[in-house]
N, C-alpha and C positions, 0 to 999 in steps of 0.2 A: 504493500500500500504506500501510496504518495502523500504528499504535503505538497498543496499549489499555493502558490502564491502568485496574487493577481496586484500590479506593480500599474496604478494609475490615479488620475484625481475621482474623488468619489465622494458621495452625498456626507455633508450637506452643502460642499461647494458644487454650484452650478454648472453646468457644462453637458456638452452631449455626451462625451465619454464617460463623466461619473456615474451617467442615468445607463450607459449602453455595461459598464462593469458591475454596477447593483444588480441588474438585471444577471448579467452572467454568472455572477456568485451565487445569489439566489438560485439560478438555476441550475450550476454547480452541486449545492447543496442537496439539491432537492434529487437530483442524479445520484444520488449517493445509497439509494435506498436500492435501486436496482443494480447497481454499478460500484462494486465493493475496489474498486483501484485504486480510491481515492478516499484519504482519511480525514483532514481536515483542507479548509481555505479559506486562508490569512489574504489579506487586505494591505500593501501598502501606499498608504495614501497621499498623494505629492499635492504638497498644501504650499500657497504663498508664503513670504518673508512675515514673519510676526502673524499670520492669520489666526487668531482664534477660531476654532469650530469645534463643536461636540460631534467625532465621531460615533458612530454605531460599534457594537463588540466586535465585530469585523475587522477591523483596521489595529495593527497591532505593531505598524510602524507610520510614523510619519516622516515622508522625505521633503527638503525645502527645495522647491522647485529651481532657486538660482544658484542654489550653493553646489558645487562641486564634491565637497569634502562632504554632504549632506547623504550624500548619494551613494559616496565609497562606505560609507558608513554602516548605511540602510543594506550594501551587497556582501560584507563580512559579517553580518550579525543574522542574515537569513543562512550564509553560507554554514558559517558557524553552529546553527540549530540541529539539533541530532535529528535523523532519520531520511530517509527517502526522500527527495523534493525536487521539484519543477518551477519553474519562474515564467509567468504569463504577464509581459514587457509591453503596455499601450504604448505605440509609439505616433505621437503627433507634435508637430515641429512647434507649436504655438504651449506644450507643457513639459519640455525636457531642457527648458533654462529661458531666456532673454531675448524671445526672437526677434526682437530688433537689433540685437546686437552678435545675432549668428549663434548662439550660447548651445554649445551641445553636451551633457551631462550625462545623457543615454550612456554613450561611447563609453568611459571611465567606469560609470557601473556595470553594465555587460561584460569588459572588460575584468576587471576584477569576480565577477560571477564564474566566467570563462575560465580563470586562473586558478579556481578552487574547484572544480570538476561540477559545477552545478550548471543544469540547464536549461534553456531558454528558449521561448518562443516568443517571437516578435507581433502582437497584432498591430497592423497597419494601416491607419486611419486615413493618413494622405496620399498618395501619387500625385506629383507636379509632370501637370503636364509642358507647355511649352514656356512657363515662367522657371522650370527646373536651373535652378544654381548649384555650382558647385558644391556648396553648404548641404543640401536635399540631396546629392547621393552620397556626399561622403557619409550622411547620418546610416543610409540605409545600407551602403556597402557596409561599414562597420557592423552592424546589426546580424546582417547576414553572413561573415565572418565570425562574429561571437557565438550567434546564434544554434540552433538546433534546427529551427526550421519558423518560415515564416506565412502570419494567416493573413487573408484579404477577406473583406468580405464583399467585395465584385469579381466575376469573371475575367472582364475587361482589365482590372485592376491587377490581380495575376498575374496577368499576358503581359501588361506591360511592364511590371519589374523586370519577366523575361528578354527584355527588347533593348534597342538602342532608348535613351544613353545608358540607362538602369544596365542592364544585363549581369544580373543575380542570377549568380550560381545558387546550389542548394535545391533544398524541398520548403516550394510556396503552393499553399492550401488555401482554395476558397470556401469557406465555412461562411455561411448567408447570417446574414443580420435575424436576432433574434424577437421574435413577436411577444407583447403580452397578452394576444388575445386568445382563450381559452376552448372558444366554442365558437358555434356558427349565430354571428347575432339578426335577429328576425326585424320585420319591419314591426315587428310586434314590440319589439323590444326599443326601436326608436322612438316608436310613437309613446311606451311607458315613461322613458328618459325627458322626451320633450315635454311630455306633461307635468313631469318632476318639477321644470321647471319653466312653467308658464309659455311655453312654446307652441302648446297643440297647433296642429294644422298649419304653422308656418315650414316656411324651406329654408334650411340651416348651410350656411355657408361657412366656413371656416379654417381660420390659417392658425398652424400650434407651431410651439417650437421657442427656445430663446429669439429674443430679438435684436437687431444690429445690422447697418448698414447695406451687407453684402447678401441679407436676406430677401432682398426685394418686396420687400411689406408695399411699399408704394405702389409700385408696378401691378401688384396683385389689387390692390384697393383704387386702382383707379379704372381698371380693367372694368370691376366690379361695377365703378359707380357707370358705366360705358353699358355695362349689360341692365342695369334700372334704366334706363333710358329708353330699351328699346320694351317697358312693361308698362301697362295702364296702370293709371294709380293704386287702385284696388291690388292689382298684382304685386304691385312695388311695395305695400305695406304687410305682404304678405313675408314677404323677404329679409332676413336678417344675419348681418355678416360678423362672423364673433373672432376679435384678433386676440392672440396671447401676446400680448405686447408688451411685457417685463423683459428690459435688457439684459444681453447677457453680461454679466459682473464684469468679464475681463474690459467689454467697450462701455458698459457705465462708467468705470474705474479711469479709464484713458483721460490724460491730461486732464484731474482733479476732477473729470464730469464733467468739464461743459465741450467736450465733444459728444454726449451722450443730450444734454441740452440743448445743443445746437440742432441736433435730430428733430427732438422731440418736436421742436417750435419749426420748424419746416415743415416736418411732416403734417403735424394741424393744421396750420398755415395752407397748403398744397387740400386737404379735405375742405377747409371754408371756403377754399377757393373755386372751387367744386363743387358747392353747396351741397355737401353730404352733410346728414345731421347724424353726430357723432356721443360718444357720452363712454365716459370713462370710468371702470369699477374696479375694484377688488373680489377675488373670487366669492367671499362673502357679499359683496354688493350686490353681485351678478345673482346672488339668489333670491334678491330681495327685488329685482326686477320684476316690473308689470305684463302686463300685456300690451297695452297702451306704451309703457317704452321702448319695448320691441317693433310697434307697429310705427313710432314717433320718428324713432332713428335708422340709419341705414347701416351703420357701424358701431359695435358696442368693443373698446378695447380693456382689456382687463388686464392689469399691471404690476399684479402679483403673479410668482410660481406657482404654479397647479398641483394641486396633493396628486396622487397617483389615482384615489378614487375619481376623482371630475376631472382627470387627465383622460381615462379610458370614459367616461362618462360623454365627454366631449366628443370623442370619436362613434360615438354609439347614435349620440344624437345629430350627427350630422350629415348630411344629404350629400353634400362635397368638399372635398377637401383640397385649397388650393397652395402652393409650397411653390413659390416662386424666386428659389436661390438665384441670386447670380454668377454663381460660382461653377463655370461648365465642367470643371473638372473633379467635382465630388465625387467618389466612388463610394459613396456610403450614404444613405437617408435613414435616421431612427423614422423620421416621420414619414417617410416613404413606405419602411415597413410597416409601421402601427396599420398606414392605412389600410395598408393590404390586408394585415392580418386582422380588421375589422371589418373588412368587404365594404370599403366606401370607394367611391369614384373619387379620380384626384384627378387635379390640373396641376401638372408641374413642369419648371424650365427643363431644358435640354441638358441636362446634367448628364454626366456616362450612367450616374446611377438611374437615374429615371429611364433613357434610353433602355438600357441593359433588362431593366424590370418591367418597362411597362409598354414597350415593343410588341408589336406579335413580331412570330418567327420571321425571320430573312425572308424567305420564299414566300410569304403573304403578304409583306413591304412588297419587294418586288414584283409581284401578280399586280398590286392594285397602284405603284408606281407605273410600273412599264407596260404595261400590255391592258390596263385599262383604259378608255380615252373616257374624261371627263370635260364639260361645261367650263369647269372654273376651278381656280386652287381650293377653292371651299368645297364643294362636291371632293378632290382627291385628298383632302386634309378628313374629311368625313370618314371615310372608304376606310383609311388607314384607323380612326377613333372606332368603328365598328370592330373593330378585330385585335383592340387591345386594351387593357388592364388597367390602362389611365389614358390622360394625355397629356404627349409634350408638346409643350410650345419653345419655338425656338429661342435660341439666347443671340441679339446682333451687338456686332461692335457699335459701344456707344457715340465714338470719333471726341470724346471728352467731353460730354454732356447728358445725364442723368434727370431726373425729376427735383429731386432735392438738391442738387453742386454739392453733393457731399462724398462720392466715391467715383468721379468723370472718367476712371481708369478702365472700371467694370463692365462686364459686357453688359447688355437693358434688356426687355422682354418685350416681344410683340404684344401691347396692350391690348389690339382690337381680337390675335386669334383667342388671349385668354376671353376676352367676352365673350368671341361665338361660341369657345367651348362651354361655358355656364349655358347660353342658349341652347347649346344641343345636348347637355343632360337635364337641362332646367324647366326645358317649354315643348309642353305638347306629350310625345310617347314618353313613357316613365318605363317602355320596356328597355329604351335604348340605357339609360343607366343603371336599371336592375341586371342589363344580362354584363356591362363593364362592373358590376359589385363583384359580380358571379363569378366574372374572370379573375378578378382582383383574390376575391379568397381564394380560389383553386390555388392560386399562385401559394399562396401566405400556407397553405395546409401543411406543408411538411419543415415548418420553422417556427415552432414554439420554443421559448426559452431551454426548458427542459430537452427537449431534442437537438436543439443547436450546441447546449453544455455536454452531452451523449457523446458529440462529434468531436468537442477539446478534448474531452478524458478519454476517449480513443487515442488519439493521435498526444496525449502525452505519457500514455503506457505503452504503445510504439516505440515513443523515445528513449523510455528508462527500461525496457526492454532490449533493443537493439543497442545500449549502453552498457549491460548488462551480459550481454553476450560476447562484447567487445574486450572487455574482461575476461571473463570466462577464459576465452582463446587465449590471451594476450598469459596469462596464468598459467594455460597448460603448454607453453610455449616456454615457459620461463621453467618449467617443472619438467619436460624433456629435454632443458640444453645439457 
């Protein structure tokens, strides 16, 4: 039996990876009943310079995310631990030291793990793709030199460690992003949730997720207010778009908050300007909502973090779900998969990850690309939304101009395809987004927490196996000279 240790930031500081390694310990854990490999799993949690936080009994180191010497620390004291053990290494360039000043800390700790015969698997949050710096592979060439073996959880993202400039030797594993949803949720089950909270009969629009600049909150909320336009009024009050708009900590935190201020009063500013009527709660507020403010406003933004309950809650009561990154090279969506794994239609940018999940196959692009003749781009943009999982909309170069002048660098989203898309799951047949729910779960069916943790504890009794054999020989070699 092993001892894993999962080496990333985690609840209660903020971040997607804290929510994606909760999830995977938990799931770890729970793996454990059927899956005797694994005995315990310990938690080291890389926290800021002086952060206070109350960890959970999980966590049984804390690493300081800029200090070096924090690090080497944290990798002789797990090395150090008697018995069997694995090390499950989140590797993302924005929590392994100072990324604006290139700060890599990874390397040193790996390193030293390396040197005491303990071993390591790399999970891999980013791939850079054409922004790729020296800095970004020498993180992951080391990695994969110290390493045991390293997990993606894209396809695409795999393929391309294997590729120019990357080209990572070793064994890289794509292990899919784990879901928390447990069962298949019914329209019975939305309609109980929307009742919960004063919803009945409305159509739930909704963007989750931390919030901050390169998430396109704007682009998606202005799509939006682009798709009320083309509804009668009646229709238009039936409608309501629910943002989780609590920043993420690290761009609150940026230059003392008022780059985080500077957002906020644009982004407002950019809704009045647009005469959407808006109104802003906390998750507790949000319950306290009427009917009459749901029917009053076009957008309700909520400014606190979501407990986990009205986190799945929100996904349940939702008709669609819009995730409009600007980030074309994400290989990974938590909220990509939640959706999936809750059977809701999504509109999301041209990410690899979106691409990669919510595609139909090559050969049904290409049927209804090439050898269909359609009317007009909207007819063959339709074609394509018939026969997948979601929709993407593209990401264009924004040539240094944005909605708010606050990220000019970023690619923008086609604001008018996300409307038709709301128009074409929102108005008229309700088959056409029941059968993209439908596709959407098939998908999500075989990536529950628990089964996705099934997949790590395989593949790191593989390695203390195949380590263990390596011995073995290496023993009776030394015992026949």
């Amino acid at each position: 039996m092993i001892d894993v240790y999962v080496v990333s930031t985690y609840r209660p500081r903020f971040c997607g990876i804290a929510e994606f390694s909760a999830n995977l310990v938990a799931g770890l854990k729970e793996a454990r009943r059927a899956d005797k490999n694994i005995r315990e799993v310990y938690v080291a949690a890389i926290n800021k310079n002086n952060s206070k936080l109350k960890y959970p009994n999980d966590v049984s180191l804390v690493i300081n995310q800029y200090d070096e010497s924090s690090w080497i620390d944290a990798a002789n004291r797990i090395a150090d631990r008697e018995g069997e053990k694995i090390v499950l290494v989140n590797m993302e360039y924005g929590i392994i030291g100072d990324y604006d000043l290139r700060q890599d800390n990874l390397t040193p700790f790996m390193r030293t793990l390396h040197e005491k015969g303990v071993p390591i698997v790399t999970q891999v949050h980013t791939v850079k793709g054409e922004s790729v710096e020296p800095y970004h592979l020498d993180v992951l060439k080391n990695a994969a030199k110290y390493g045991k073996a390293m997990t993606v959880m894209s396809q695409i993202g795999a393929h391309m460690l294997s590729q120019d400039p990357y080209l990572l030797e070793g064994d890289i594993q794509y292990i899919a992003h784990g879901v928390r949803a447990h069962r298949r949720y019914s329209e019975g089950d939305r309609r109980e949730v929307k009742a919960k909270y004063g919803l009945d009969g409305m159509i739930v629009v909704a963007n989750f997720g931390y919030n901050s600049p390169n998430k396109g909150r704007e682009y998606g909320t202005i799509a939006h207010n682009e798709f009320l336009k083309t509804l009668s009024e009646s229709q238009r009050k039936r409608v309501i778009k629910i943002d989780a708009y609590a920043p993420h900590k690290e761009f609150a935190s940026k230059e003392d908050g008022k780059y985080w201020k500077d957002y906020d009063e644009r982004f407002k500013d950019l809704l009045d300007g647009n005469k959407m009527g808006w109104k802003e709660v906390s998750p507790l507020g949000f319950r306290k909502l009427t009917r009459k403010d749901f029917e009053d406003h076009d957008l309700i933004l909520i400014n606190k973090t979501f407990s986990d309950a009205f986190f799945g809650e929100g996904f349940i009561m939702s008709d669609v779900i819009i995730n409009p990154t600007r980030d074309p090279n994400q290989i990974t969506s938590g909220i990509r998969a939640e959706a999936q794994g809750y059977g809701r239609a999504g509109i999301f940018s041209g990410s690899l990850d979106a691409k990669e999940n919510f595609l139909p196959r090559e050969a049904v692009v290409r049927e209804v690309i090439k050898r269909k003749k359609h009317k007009n781009m909207l007819d063959e943009m339709v074609h394509i939304w018939d026969n997948s999982s979601g929709i993407v909309v593209d990401l264009i170069p924004s040539n240094g101009e944005d909605l708010l002048g606050i990220e000019p660098n970023l690619p923008v989203l086609d604001v008018d395809t996300i409307a038709k898309a709301e128009y074409y799951l929102l108005v008229g047949d309700d088959k056409k987004r029941m059968y993209m729910e439908a596709r959407a779960r098939e998908k999500a069916m075989s990536i529950p927490w628990t089964r996705v943790a099934s997949r790590y504890s395989r593949l790191f009794q593989g390695i203390i196996e195949e380590m263990t054999s390596k011995k073995d020989r290496l023993l009776f070699l030394r015992e026949t000279e």
